[in-house]
mmCIF entry with sequence, helices, sheets and N, C-alpha, C, O atoms, coordinates in Angstrom:
data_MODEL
# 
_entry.id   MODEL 
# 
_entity.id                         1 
_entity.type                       polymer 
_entity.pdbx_number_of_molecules   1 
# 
_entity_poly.entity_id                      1 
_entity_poly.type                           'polypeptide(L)' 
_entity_poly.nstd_linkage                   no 
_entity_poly.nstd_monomer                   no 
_entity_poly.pdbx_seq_one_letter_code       
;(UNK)(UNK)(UNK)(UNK)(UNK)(UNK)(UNK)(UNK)(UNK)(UNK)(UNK)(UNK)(UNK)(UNK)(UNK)(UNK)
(UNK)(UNK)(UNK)(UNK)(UNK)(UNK)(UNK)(UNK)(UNK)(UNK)(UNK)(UNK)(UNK)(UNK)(UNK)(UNK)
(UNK)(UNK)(UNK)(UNK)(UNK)(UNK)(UNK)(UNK)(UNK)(UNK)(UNK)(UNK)(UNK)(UNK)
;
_entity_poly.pdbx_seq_one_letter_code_can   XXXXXXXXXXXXXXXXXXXXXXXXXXXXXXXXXXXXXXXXXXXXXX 
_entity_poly.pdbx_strand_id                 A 
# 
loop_
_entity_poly_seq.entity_id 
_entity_poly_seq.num 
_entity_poly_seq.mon_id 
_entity_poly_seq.hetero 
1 1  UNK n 
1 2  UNK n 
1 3  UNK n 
1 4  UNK n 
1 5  UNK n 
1 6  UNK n 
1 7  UNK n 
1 8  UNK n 
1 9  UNK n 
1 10 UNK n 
1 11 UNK n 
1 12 UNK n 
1 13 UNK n 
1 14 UNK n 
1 15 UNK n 
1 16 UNK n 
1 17 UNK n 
1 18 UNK n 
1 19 UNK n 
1 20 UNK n 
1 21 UNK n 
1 22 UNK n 
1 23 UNK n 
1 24 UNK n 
1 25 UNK n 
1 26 UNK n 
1 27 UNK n 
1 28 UNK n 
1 29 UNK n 
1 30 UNK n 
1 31 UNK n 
1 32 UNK n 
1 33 UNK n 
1 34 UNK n 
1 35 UNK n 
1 36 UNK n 
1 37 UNK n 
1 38 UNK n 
1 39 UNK n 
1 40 UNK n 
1 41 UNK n 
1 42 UNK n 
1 43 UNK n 
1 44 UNK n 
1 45 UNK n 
1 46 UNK n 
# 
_struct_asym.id          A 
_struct_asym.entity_id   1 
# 
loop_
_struct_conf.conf_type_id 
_struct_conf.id 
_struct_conf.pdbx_PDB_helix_id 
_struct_conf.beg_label_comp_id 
_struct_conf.beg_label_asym_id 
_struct_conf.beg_label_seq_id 
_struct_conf.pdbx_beg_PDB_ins_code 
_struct_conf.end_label_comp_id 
_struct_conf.end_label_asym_id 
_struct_conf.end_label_seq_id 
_struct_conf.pdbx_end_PDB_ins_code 
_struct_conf.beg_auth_comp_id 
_struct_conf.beg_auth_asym_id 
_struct_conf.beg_auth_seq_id 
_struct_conf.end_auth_comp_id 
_struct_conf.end_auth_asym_id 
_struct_conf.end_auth_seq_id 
_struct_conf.pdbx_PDB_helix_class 
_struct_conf.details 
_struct_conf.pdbx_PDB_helix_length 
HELX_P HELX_P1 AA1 UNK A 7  ? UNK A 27 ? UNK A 7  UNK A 27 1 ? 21 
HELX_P HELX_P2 AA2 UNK A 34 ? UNK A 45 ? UNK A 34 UNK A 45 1 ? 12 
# 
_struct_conf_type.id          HELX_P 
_struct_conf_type.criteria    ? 
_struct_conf_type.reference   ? 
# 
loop_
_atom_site.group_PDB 
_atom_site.id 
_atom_site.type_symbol 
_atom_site.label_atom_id 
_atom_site.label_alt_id 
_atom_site.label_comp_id 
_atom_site.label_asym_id 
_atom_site.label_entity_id 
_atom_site.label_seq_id 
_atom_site.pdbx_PDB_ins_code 
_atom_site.Cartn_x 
_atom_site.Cartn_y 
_atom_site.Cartn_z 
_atom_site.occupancy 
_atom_site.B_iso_or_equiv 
_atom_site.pdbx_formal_charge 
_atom_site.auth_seq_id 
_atom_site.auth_comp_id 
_atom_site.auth_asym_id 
_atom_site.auth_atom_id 
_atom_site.pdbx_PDB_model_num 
ATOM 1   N N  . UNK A 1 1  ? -3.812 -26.739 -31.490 1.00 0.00 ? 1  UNK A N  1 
ATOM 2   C CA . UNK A 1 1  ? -3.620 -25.709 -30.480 1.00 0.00 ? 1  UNK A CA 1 
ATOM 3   C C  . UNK A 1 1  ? -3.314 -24.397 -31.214 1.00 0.00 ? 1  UNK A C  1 
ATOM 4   O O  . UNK A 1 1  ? -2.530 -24.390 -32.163 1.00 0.00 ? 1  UNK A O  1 
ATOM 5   N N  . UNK A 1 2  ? -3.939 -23.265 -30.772 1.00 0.00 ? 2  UNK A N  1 
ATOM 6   C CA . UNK A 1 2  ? -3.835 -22.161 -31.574 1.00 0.00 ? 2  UNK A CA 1 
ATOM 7   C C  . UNK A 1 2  ? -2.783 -20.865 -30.674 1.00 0.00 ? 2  UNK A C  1 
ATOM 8   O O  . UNK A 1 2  ? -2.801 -20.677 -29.457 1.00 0.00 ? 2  UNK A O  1 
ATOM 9   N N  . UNK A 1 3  ? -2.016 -20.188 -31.597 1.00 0.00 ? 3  UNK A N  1 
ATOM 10  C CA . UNK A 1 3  ? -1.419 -19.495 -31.044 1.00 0.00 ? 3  UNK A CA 1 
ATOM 11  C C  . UNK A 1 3  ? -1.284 -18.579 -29.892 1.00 0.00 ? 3  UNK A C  1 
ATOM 12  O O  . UNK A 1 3  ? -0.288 -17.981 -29.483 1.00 0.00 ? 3  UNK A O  1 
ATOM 13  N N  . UNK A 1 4  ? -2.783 -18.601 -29.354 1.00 0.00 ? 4  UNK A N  1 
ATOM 14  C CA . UNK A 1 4  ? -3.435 -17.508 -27.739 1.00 0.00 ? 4  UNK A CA 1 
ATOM 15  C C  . UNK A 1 4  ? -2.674 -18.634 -26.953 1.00 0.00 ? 4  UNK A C  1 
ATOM 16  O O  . UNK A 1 4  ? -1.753 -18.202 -26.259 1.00 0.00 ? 4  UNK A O  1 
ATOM 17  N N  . UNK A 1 5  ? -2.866 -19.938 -26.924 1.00 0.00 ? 5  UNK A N  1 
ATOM 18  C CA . UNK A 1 5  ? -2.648 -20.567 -26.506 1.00 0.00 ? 5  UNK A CA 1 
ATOM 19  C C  . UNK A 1 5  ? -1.672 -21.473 -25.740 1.00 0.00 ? 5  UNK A C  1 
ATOM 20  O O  . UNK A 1 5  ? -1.591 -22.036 -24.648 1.00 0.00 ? 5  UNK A O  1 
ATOM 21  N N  . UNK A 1 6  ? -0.864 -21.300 -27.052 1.00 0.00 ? 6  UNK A N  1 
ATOM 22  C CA . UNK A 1 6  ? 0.714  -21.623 -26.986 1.00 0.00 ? 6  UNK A CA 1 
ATOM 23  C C  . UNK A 1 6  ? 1.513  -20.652 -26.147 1.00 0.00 ? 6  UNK A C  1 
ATOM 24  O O  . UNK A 1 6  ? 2.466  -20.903 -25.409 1.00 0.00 ? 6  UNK A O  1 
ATOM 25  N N  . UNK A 1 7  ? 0.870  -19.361 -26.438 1.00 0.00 ? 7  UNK A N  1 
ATOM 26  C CA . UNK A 1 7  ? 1.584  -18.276 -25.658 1.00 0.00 ? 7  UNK A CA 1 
ATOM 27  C C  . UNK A 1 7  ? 1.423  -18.133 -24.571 1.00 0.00 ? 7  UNK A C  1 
ATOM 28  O O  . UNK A 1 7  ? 2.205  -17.648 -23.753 1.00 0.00 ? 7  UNK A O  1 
ATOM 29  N N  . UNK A 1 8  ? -0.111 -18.730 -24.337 1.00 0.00 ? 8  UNK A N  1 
ATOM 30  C CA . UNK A 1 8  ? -0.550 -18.737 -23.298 1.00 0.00 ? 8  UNK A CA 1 
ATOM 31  C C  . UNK A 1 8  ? 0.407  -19.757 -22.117 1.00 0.00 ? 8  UNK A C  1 
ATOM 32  O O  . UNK A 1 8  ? 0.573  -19.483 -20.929 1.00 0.00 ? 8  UNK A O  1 
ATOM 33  N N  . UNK A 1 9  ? 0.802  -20.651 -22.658 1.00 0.00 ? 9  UNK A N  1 
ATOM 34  C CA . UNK A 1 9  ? 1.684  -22.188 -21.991 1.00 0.00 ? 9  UNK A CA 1 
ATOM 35  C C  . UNK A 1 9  ? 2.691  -21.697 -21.583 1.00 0.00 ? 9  UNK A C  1 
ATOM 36  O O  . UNK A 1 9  ? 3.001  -21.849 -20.401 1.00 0.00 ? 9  UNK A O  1 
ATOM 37  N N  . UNK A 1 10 ? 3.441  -21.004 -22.413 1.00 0.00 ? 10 UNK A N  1 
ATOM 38  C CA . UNK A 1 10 ? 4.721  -19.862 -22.431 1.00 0.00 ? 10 UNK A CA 1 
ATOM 39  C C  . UNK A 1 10 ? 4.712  -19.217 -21.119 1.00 0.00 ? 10 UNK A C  1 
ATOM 40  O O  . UNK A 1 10 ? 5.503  -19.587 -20.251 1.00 0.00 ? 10 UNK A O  1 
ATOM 41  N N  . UNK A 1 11 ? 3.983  -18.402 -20.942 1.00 0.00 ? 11 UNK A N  1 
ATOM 42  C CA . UNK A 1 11 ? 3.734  -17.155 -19.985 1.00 0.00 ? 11 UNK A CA 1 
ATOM 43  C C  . UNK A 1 11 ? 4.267  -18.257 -18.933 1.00 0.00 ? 11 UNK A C  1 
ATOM 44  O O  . UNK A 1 11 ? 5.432  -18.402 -18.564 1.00 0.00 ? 11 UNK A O  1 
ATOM 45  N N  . UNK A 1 12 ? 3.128  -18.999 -18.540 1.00 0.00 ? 12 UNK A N  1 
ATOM 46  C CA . UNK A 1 12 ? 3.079  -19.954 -17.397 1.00 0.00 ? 12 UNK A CA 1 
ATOM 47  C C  . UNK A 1 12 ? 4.465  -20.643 -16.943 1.00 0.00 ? 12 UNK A C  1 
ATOM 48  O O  . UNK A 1 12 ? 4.886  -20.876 -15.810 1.00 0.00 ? 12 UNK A O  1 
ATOM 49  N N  . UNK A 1 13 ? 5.058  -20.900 -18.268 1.00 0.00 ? 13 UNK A N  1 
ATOM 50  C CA . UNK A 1 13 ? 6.850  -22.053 -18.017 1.00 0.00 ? 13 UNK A CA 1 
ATOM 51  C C  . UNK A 1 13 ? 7.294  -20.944 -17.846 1.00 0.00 ? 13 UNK A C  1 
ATOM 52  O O  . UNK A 1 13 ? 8.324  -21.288 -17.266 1.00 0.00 ? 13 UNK A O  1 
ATOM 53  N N  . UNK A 1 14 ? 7.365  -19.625 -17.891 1.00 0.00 ? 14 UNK A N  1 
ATOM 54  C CA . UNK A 1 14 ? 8.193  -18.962 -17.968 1.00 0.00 ? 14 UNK A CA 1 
ATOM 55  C C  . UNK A 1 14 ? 8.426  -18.651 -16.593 1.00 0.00 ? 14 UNK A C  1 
ATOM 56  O O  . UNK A 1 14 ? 9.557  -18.820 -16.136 1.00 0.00 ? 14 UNK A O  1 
ATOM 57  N N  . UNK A 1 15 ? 7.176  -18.068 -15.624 1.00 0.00 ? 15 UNK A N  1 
ATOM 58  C CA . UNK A 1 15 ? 6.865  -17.960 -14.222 1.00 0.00 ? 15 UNK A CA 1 
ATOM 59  C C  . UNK A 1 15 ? 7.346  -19.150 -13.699 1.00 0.00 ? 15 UNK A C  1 
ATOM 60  O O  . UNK A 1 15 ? 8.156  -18.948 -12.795 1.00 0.00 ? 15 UNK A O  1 
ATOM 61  N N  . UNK A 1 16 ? 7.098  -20.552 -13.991 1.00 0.00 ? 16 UNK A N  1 
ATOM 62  C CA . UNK A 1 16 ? 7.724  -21.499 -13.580 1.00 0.00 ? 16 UNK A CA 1 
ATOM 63  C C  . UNK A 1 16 ? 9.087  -21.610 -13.125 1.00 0.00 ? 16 UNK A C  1 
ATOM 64  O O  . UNK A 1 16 ? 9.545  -21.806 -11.999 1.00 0.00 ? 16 UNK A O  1 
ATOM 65  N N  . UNK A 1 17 ? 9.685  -21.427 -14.348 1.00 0.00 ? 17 UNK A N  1 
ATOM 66  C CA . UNK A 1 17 ? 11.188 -21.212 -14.279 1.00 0.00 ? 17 UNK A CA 1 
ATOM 67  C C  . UNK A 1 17 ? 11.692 -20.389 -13.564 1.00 0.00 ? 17 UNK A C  1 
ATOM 68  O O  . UNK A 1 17 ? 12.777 -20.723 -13.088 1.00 0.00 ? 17 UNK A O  1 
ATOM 69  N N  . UNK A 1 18 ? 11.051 -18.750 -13.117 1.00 0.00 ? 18 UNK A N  1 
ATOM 70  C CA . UNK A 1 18 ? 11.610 -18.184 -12.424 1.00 0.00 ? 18 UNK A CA 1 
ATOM 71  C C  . UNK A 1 18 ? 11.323 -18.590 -10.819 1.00 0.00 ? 18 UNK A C  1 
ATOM 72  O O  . UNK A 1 18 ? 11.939 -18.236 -9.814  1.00 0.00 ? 18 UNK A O  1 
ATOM 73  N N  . UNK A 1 19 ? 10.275 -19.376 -10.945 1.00 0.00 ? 19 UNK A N  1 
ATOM 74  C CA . UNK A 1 19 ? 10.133 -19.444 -9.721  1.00 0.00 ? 19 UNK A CA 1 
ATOM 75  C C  . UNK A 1 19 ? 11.439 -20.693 -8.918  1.00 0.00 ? 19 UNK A C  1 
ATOM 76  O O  . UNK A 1 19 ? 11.716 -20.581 -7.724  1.00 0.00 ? 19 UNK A O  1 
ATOM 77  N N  . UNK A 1 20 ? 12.151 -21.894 -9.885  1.00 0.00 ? 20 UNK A N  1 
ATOM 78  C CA . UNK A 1 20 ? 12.793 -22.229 -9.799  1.00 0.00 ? 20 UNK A CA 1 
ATOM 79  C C  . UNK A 1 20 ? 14.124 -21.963 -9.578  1.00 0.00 ? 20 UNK A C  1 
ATOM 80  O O  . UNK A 1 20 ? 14.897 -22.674 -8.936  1.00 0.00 ? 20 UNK A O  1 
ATOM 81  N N  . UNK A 1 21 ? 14.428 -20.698 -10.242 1.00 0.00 ? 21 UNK A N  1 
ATOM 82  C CA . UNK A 1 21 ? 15.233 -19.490 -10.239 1.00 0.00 ? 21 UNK A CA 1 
ATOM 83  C C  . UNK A 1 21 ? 15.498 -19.349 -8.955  1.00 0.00 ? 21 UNK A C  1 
ATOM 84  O O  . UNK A 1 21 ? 16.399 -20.118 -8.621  1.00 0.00 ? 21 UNK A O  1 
ATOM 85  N N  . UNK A 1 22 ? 15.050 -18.616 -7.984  1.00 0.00 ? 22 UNK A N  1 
ATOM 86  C CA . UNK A 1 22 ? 14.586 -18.002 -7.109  1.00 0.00 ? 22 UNK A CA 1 
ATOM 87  C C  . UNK A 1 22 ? 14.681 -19.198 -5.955  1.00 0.00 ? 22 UNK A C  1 
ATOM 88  O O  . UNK A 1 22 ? 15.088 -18.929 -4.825  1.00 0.00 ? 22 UNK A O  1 
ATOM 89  N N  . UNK A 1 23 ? 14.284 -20.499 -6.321  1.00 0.00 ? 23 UNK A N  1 
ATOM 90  C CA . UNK A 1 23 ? 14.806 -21.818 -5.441  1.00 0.00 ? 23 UNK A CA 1 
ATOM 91  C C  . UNK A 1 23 ? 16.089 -22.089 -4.905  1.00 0.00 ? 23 UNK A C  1 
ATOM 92  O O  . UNK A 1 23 ? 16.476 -22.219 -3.744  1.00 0.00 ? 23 UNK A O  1 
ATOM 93  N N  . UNK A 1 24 ? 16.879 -22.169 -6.408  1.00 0.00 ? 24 UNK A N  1 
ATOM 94  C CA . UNK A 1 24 ? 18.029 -21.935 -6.500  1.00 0.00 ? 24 UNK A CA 1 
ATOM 95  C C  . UNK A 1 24 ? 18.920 -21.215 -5.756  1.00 0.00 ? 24 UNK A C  1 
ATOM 96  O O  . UNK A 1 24 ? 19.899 -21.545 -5.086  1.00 0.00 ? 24 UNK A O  1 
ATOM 97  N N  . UNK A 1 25 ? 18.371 -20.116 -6.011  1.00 0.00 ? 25 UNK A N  1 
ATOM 98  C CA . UNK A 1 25 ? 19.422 -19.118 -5.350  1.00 0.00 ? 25 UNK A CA 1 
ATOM 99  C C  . UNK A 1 25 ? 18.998 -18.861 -3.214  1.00 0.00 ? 25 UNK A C  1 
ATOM 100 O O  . UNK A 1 25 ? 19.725 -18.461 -2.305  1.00 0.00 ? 25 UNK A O  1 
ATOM 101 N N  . UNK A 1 26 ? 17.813 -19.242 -3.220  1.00 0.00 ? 26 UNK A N  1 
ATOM 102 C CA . UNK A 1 26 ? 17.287 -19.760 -1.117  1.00 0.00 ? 26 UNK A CA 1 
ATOM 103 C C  . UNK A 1 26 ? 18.495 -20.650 -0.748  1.00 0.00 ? 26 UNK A C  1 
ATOM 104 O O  . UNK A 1 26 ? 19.121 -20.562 0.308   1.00 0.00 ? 26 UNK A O  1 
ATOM 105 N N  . UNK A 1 27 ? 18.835 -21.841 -2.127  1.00 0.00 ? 27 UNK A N  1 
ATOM 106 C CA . UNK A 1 27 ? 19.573 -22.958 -1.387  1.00 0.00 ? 27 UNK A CA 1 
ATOM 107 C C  . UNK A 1 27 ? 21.042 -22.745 -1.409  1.00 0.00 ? 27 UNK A C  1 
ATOM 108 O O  . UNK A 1 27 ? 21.809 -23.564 -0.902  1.00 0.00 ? 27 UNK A O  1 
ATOM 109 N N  . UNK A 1 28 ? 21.400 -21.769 -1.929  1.00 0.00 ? 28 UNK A N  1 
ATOM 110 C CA . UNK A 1 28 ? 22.677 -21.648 -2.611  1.00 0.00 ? 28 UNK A CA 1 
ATOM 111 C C  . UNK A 1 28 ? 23.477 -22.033 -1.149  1.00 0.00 ? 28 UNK A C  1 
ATOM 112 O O  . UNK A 1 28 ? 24.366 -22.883 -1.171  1.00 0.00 ? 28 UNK A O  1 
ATOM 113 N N  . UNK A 1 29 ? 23.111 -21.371 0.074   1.00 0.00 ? 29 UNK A N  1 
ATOM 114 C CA . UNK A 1 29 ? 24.159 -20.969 1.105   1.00 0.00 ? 29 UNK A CA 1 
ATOM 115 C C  . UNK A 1 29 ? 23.870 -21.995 2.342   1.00 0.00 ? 29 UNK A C  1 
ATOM 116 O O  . UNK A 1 29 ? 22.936 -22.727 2.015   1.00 0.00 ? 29 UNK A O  1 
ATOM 117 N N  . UNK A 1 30 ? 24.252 -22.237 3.381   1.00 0.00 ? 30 UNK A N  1 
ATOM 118 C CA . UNK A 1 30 ? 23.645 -23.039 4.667   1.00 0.00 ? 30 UNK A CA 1 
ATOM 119 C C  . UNK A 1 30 ? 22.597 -22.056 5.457   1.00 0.00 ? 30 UNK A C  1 
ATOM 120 O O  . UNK A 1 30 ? 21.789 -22.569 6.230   1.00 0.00 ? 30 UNK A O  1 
ATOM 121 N N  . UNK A 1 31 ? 22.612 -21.138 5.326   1.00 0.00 ? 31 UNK A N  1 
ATOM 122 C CA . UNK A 1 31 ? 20.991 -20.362 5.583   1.00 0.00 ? 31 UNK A CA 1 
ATOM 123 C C  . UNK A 1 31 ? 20.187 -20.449 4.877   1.00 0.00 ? 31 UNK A C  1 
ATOM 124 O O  . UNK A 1 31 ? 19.991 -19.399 4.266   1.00 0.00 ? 31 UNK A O  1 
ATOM 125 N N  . UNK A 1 32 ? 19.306 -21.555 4.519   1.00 0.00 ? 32 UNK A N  1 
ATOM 126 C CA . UNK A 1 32 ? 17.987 -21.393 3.952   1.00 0.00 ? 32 UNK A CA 1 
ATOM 127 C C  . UNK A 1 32 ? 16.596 -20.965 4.605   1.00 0.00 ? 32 UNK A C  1 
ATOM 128 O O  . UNK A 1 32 ? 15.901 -21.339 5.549   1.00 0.00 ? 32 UNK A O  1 
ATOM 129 N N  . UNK A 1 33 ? 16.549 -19.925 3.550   1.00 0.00 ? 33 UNK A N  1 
ATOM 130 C CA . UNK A 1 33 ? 14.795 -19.394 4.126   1.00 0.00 ? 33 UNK A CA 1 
ATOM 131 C C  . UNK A 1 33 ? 13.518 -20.871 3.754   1.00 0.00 ? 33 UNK A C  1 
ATOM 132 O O  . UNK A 1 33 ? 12.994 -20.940 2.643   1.00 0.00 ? 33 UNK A O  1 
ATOM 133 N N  . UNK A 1 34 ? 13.338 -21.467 4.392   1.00 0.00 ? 34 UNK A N  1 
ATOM 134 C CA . UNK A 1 34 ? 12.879 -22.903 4.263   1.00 0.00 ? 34 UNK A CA 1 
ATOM 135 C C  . UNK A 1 34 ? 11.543 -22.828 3.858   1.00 0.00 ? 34 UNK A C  1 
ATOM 136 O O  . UNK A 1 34 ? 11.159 -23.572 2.956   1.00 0.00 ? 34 UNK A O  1 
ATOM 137 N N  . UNK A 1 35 ? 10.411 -21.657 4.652   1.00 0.00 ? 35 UNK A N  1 
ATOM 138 C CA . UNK A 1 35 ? 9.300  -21.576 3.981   1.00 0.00 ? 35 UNK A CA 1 
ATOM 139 C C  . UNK A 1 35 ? 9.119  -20.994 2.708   1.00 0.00 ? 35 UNK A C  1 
ATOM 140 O O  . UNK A 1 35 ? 8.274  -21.428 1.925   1.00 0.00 ? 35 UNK A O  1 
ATOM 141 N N  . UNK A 1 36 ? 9.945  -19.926 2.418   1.00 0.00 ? 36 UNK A N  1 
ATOM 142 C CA . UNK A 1 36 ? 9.743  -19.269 1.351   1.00 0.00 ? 36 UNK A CA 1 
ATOM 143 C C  . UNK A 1 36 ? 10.299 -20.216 0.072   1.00 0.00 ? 36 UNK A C  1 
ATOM 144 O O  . UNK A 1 36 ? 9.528  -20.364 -0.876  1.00 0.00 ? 36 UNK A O  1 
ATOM 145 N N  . UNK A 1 37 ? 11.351 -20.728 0.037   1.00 0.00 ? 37 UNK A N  1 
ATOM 146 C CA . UNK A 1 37 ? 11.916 -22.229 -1.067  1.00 0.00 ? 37 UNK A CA 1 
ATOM 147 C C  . UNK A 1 37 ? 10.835 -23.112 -1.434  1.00 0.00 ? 37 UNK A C  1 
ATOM 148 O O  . UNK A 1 37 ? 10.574 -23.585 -2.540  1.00 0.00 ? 37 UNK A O  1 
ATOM 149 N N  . UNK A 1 38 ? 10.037 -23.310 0.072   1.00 0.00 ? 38 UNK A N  1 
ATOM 150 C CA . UNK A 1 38 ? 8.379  -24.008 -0.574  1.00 0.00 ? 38 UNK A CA 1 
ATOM 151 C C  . UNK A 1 38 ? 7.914  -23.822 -1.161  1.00 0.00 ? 38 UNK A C  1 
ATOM 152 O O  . UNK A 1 38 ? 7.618  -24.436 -2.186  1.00 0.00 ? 38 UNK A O  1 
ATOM 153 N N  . UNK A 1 39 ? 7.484  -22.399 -0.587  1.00 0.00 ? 39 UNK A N  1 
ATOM 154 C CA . UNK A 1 39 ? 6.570  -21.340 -1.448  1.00 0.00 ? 39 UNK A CA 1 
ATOM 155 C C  . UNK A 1 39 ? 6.612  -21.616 -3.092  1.00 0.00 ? 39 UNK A C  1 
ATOM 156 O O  . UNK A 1 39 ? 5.647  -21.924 -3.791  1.00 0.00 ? 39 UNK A O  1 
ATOM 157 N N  . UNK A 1 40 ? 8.230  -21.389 -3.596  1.00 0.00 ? 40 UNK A N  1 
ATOM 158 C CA . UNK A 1 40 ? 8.187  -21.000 -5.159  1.00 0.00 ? 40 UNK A CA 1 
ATOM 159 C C  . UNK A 1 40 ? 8.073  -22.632 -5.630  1.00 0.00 ? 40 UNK A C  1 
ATOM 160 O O  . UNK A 1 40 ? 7.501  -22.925 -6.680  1.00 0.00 ? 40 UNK A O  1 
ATOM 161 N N  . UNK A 1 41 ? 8.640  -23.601 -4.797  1.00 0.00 ? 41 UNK A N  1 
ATOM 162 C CA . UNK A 1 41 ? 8.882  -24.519 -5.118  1.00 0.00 ? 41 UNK A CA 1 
ATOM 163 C C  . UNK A 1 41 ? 7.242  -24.985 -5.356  1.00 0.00 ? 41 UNK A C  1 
ATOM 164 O O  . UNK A 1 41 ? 7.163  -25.735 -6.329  1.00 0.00 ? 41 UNK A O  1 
ATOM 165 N N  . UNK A 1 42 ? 6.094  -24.756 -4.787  1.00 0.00 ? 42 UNK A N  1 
ATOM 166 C CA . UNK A 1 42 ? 4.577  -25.202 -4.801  1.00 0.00 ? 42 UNK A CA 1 
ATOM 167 C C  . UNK A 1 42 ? 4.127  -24.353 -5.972  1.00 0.00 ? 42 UNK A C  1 
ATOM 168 O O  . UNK A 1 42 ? 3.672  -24.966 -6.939  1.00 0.00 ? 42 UNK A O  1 
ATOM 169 N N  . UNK A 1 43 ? 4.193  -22.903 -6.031  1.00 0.00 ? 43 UNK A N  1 
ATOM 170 C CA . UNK A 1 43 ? 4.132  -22.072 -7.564  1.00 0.00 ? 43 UNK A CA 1 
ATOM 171 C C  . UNK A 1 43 ? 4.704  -22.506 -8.420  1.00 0.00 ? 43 UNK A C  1 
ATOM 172 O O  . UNK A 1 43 ? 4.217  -22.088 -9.470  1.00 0.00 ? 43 UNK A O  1 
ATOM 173 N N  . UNK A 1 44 ? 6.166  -23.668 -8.715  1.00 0.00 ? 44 UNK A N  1 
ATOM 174 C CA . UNK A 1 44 ? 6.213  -23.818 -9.863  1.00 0.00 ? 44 UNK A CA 1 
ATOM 175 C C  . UNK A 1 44 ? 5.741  -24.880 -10.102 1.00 0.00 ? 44 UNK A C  1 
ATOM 176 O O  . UNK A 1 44 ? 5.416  -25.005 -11.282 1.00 0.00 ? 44 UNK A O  1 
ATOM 177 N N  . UNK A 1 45 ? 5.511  -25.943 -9.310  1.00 0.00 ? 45 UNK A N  1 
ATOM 178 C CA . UNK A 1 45 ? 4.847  -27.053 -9.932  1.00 0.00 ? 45 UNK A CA 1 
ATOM 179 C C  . UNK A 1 45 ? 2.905  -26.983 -9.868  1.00 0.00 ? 45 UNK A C  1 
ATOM 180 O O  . UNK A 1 45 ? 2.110  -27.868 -10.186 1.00 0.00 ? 45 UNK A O  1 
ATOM 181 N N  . UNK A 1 46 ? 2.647  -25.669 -9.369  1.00 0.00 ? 46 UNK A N  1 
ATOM 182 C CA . UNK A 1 46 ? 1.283  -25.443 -9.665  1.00 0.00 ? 46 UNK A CA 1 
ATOM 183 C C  . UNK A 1 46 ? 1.251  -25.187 -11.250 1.00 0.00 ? 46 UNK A C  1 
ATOM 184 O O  . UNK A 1 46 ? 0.182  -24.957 -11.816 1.00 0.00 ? 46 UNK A O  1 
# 
């Protein structure tokens, strides 16, 4: 695997993670925005 590549993997976990991020913080409270938690939750495991 060549370095475009690797970085390329990078970029992607990185968006991942924030999108998990961002999960996190929908569920934090007893108001959850329920579609939008999907949302990142389907972007990060895309």
């Amino acid at each position: 695997m060549n370095d475009a590549t690797k970085d390329f993997i990078k970029q992607w976990l990185f968006k991942a993670n924030e999108d998990l991020l961002v999960v996190e913080r929908l569920t934090e409270y007893d108001i959850i925005a329920t579609s939008s938690a999907c949302f990142h939750c389907q972007q990060a495991v895309e």
